[in-house]
N, C-alpha and C positions, 0 to 999 in steps of 0.2 A: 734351839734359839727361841727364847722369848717375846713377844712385841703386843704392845695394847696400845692400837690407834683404831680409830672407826673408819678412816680409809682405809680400802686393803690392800696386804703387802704388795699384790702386785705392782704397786705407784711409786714401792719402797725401795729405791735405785741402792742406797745401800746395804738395803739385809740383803735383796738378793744377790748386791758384789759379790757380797762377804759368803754368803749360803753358795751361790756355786763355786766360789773359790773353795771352801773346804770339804766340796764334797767329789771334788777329785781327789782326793786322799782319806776324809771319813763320812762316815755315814751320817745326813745330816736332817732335822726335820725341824718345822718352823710351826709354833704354836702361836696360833696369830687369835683376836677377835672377829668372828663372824662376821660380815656386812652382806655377803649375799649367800641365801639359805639356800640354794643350789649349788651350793658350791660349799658344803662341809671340808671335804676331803679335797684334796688334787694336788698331781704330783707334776711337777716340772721340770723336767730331765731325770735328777739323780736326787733331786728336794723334794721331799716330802711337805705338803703343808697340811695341817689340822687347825681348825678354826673350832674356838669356845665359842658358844652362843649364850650370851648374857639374857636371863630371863630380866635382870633389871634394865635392859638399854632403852629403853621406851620412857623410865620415869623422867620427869623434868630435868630440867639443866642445871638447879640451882644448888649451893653448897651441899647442903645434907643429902638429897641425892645421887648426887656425883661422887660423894664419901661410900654411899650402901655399890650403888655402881663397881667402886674399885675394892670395894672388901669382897665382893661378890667375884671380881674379877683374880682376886690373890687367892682365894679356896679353892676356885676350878686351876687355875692355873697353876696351882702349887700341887694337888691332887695329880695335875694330870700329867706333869715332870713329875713326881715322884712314881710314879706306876712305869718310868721310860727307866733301864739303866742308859748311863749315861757316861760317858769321862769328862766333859767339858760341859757346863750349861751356862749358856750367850745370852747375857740380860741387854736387850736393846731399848737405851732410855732407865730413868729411875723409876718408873712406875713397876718394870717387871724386874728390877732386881732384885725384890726380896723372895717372890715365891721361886726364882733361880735360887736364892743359897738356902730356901729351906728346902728344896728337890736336891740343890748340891750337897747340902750336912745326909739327907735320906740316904744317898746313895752314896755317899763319898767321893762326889766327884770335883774336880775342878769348877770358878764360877769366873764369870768374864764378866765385868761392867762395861760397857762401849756406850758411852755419853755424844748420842749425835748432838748435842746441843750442849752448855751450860748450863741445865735443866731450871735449877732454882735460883738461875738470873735471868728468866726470860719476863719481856713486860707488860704481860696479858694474866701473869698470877697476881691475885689480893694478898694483902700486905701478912694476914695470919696465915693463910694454907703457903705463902713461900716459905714461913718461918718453920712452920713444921716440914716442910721439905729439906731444907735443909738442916734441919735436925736430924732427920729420919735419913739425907744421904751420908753426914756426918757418923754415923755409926754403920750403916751400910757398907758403907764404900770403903771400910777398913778391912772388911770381912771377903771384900773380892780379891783373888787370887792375882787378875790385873785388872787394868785400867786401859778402854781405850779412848781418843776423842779425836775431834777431826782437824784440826791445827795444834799449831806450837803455842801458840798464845793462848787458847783455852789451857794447855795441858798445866801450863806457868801456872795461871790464875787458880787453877783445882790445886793445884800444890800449895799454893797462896793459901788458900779456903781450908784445906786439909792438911795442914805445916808436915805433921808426921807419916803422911803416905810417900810414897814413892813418885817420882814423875811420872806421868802419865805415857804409854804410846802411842804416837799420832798415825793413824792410818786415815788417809784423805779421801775424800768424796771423789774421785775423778774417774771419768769411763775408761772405758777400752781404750788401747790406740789402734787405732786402723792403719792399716800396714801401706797402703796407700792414699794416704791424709783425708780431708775430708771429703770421699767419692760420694756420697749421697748428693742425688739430684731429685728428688721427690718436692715439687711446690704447693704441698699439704693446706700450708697457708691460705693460699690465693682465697680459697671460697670462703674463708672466715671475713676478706674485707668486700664481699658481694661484688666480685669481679671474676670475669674467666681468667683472666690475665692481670698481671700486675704494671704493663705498660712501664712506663719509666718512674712509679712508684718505689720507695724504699720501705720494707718492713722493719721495724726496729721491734722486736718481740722481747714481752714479759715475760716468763713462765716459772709457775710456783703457786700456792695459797693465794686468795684475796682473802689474806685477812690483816687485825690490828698492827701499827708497828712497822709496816711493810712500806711506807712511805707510797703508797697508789694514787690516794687521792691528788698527791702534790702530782705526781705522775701525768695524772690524767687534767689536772689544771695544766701543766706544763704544754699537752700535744696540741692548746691553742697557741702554742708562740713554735711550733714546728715547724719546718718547710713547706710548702704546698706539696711538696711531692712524697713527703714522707707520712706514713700509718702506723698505728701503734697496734700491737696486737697481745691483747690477756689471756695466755692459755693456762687455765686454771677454775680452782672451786673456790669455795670457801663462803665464810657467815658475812662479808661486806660485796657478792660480787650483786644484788640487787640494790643495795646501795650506789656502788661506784655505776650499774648502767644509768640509774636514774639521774647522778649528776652529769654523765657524759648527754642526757636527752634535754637536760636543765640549758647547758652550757652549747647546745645545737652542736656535738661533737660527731653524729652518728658515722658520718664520711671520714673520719680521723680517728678514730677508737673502736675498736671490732675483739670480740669476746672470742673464744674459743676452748671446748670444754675442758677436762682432763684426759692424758691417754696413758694407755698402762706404756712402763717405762720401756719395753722393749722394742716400743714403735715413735718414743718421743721424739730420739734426735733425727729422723727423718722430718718431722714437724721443725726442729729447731735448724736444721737445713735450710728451712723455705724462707726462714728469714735473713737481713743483710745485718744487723747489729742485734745483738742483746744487753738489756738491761739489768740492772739489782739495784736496786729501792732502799736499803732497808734505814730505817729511823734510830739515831740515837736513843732510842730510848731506853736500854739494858747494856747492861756486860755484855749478854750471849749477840744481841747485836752488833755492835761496837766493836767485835773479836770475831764476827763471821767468816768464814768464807766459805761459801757453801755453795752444792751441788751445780747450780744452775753456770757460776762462773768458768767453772774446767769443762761445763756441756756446751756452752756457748765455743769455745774456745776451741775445742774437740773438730766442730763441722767448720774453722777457720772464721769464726766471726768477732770482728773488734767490737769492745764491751763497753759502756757505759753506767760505770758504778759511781757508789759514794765513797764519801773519801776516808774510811777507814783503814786502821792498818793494816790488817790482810791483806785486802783489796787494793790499797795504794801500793804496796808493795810489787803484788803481782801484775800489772796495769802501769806503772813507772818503770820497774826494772824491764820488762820484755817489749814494751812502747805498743801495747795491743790495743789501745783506746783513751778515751773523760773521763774525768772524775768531776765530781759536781757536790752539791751541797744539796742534801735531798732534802733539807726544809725547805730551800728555793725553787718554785716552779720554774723561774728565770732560769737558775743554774741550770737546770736536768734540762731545758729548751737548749742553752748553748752548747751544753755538752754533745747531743745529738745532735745538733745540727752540727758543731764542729766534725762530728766523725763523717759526716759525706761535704767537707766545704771542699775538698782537695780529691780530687780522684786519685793524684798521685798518693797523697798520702793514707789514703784509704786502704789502697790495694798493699802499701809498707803496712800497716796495722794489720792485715790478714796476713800477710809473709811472716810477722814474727809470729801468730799464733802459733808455728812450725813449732818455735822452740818452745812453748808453753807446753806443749801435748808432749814433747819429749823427755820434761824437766816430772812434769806431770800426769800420769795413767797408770788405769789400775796392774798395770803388770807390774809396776815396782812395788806398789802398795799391798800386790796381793803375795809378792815376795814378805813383805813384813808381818801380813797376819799369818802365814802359815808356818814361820820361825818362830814366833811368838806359841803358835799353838803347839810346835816342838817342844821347844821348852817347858811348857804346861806337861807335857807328855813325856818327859824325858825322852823323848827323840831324837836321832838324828840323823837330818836329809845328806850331808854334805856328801854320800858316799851314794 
């Protein structure tokens, strides 16, 4: 498995689904970028991971950089899948799938594209490096063996975008299910909003990136028209979170808005336990927007908590049909205030919006999803489980 992000994989809820999911049937190793130099190598259960360290990661941020960056990044990484034999190589994201199918032509093996995002619709690219993306996934993405992405509505639209490939496979973002719903009881939160205790406070918790797009700031304008009893809580990184505290200290939020870092993902939903609602932000601003549904809504939903998203169609869909939360207009701070504060106006109705969570996690978790990547990787293989 391929991946070039500068967080590291361990934050990465879906390569490692997918990596322990198929490494109870094959051998599996995850070629990730460096972020901490103590940490080259290391192995996690039955995963393997190796981390490239980029001699270029230091230089500036700006285009031509970021170009010697990723050429620097497609040598090592293409080098260092072709020195693996291999039968399947897992490009996560368009950035690593071309040194996967020139490691896959090396060795003849199988190449997967798995598109966590609608790459070359996201709306934080300039208007020439999208163009060349997709150009560059337009010939690419013909050459993969499959296609995966995380909803049905993305898979349409890449069909749309790519007339003559195949439909895509949708394998979804959503955790485990726990066999006894949501038992975590860890109040992880509390000391993020500078209390021992949460008294008759309500958390409604963010958790994701602060960055562009995300709809935060309207967010955080929003938690002055919140209850008195209710805290918002960001657990998260990213290039806007000295931004967003300096408006929360602008806007006298301190007691209403409380930050909280990142954690690797195998200790998160005990953190997303400790809250009563979660949120999703995200901004009209792109396709890959606009067609989300991502990771944070089925983790919310996971520990029993009703959601307050925006009103896209994923999201409206999932949130109207199973009755688990608001929906709101994330350009309106008004909106995203009613919408939260509607989800605790009614205790009755509160505790119905955590009841139906039930059936969300049953409609939704990785055991049916993980049933789908590893028929899919049958068939890559000519195999077959059924026996």
């Amino acid at each position: 498995m391929f991946r070039m992000e500068y967080t590291d994989v361990v934050f990465d809820s879906r390569v490692l689904r997918e990596a322990e999911t198929l490494s109870d049937h094959h051998r599996v190793q995850i070629i990730d970028v460096l972020g901490d130099r103590s940490r080259r190598n290391e192995q996690k259960g039955s995963v393997r991971i190796e981390r490239i360290d980029l001699s270029s990661r230091s230089l500036p941020s700006s285009l031509p950089f970021k170009a010697l960056k990723y050429a620097e990044f497609l040598v090592r990484a293409a080098m260092r899948g072709m020195g693996k034999t291999c039968d399947v190589y897992h490009a996560h994201d368009l950035p690593t799938l071309l040194p996967a199918l020139v490691a896959g032509r090396w060795n003849r093996a199988k190449v997967v594209y798995d598109s966590h995002e609608l790459w070359t619709e996201q709306g934080n690219l300039p208007a020439l490096p999208q163009r060349m993306a997709k150009w560059l996934e337009g010939i690419l993405i013909r050459k993969a063996d499959r296609v995966l992405v995380a909803n049905r509505s993305r898979a349409l639209i890449m069909r749309q975008m790519y007339r003559d490939i195949p439909l895509p496979d949708v394998i979804m973002n959503c955790p485990p299910l726990e066999e006894n719903g949501p038992s975590r009881k860890a109040r992880r939160l509390i000391e993020s909003t500078g209390a021992e205790t949460t008294g008759n406070r309500r958390i409604v918790l963010y958790q994701g990136g602060l960055s562009f797009g995300r709809g935060i700031e309207n967010l955080i304008a929003a938690a002055h028209d919140f209850r008195d009893d209710i805290v918002l809580v960001l657990l998260g990184q990213g290039p806007l979170k000295e931004e967003l505290m300096r408006q929360v200290r602008e806007r006298g939020l301190e007691k209403k808005v409380h930050f909280h870092d990142y954690v690797p993902y195998g200790e998160l939903l005990d953190y997303t336990a400790s809250a009563d609602a979660g949120l999703i932000t995200y901004r009209n601003t792109c396709l890959n927007n606009y067609h989300c549904a991502p990771n944070k809504l089925f983790e919310y939903v996971s520990v029993g908590l009703p959601v307050a998203a925006c009103h896209f169609p994923e999201l409206e869909q999932v949130v109207n049909e199973f009755g688990i939360g608001k929906l709101f207009d994330p350009e309106s701070p008004h909106s995203i205030a009613d919408a939260v504060n509607g989800i605790f106006e009614s205790e009755a109705e509160y505790e119905t919006m955590k009841q139906n969570t039930v059936r969300v996690r049953l409609r939704f978790n990785w055991a049916n999803e993980a049933k789908k990547l590893l028929t899919i990787y049958d068939e890559l293989l000519n195999r077959d489980r059924s026996g």
